[in-house]
NUPA-820243 format. One line per field, with one value per residue (C-alpha): residue number from 0; chain; x, y, z. Coordinates in steps of 0.02 Angstrom, whole numbers. Each point is the difference from the previous one (the first is absolute). Layout:
BEGIN
num: NUM, ...;
cadena: A, ...;
c1: X, ...;
c2: Y, ...;
c3: Z, ...;
//
This chain:
BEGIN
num: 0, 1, 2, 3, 4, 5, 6, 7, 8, 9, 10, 11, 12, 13, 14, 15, 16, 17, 18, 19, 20, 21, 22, 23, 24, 25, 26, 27, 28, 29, 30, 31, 32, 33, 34, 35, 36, 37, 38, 39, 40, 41, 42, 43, 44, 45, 46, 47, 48, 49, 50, 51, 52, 53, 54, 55, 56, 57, 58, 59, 60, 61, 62, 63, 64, 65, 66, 67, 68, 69, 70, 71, 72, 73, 74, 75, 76, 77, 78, 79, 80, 81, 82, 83, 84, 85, 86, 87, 88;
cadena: A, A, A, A, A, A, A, A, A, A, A, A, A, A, A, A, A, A, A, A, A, A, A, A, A, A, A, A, A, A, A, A, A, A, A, A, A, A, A, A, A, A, A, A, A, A, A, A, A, A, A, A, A, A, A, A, A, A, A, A, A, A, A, A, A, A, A, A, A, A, A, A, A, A, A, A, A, A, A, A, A, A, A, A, A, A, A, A, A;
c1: -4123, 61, 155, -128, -105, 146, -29, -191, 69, 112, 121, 35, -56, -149, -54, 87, -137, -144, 31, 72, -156, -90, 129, -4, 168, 83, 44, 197, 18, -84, 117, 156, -66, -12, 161, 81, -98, 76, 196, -19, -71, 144, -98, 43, 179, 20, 61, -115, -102, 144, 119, -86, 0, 171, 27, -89, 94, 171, -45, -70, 160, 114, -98, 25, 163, 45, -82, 90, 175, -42, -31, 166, 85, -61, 16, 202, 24, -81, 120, 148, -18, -53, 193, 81, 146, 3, -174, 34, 41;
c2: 2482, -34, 149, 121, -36, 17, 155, -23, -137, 21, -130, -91, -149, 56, 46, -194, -72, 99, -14, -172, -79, 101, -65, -173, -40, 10, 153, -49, -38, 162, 91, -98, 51, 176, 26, -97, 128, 153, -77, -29, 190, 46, 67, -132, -61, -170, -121, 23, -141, -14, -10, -127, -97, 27, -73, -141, -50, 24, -123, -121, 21, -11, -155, -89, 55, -95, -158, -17, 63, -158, -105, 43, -43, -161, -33, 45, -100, -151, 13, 44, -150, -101, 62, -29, -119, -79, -47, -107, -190;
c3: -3441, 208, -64, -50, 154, 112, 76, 49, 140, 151, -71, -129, 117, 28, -199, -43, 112, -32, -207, 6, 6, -130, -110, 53, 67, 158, 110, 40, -193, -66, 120, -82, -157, 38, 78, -155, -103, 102, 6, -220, 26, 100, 131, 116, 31, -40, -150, -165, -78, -139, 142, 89, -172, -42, 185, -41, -168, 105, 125, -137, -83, 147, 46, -151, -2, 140, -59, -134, 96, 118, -164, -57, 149, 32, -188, 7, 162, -75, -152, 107, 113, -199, -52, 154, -68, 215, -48, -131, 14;
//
């Protein structure tokens, strides 16, 4: 609706504030919305929603990738020091 209205307003600013409200949310967050629509339209540089979600899973991934990297380590230090015949009485 706010894309197709676009060109009646001097901004996009200005048509995010004045429809915002008709539509019951925010001003700042219909404007997010619309430039999100524009960048998955390719009319606005930018990364794409599936981008954005593809980001997401990465750094999900990477982060539980690390967890279980620091997991490990602790895990082979305990067993080195466990084996460690100067350890043993």
């Amino acid at each position: 609706m706010t894309l197709d209205r676009l060109k009646d307003y001097p901004s996009m600013w200005a048509a995010c504030r004045d429809l915002a409200p008709k539509l019951n949310i925010g001003a700042e967050t219909l404007r997010k919305w619309v430039t999100q629509a524009q960048a998955d339209a390719g009319e606005r540089t930018g990364p794409t929603s599936e981008e954005l979600e593809e980001i997401k899973r990465l750094k999900r991934e990477n982060r539980d990738l690390r967890e279980t990297n620091d997991i490990l380590k602790a895990a082979a230090s305990f067993f080195a020091r466990e084996l460690d015949p100067r350890n043993r009485p």
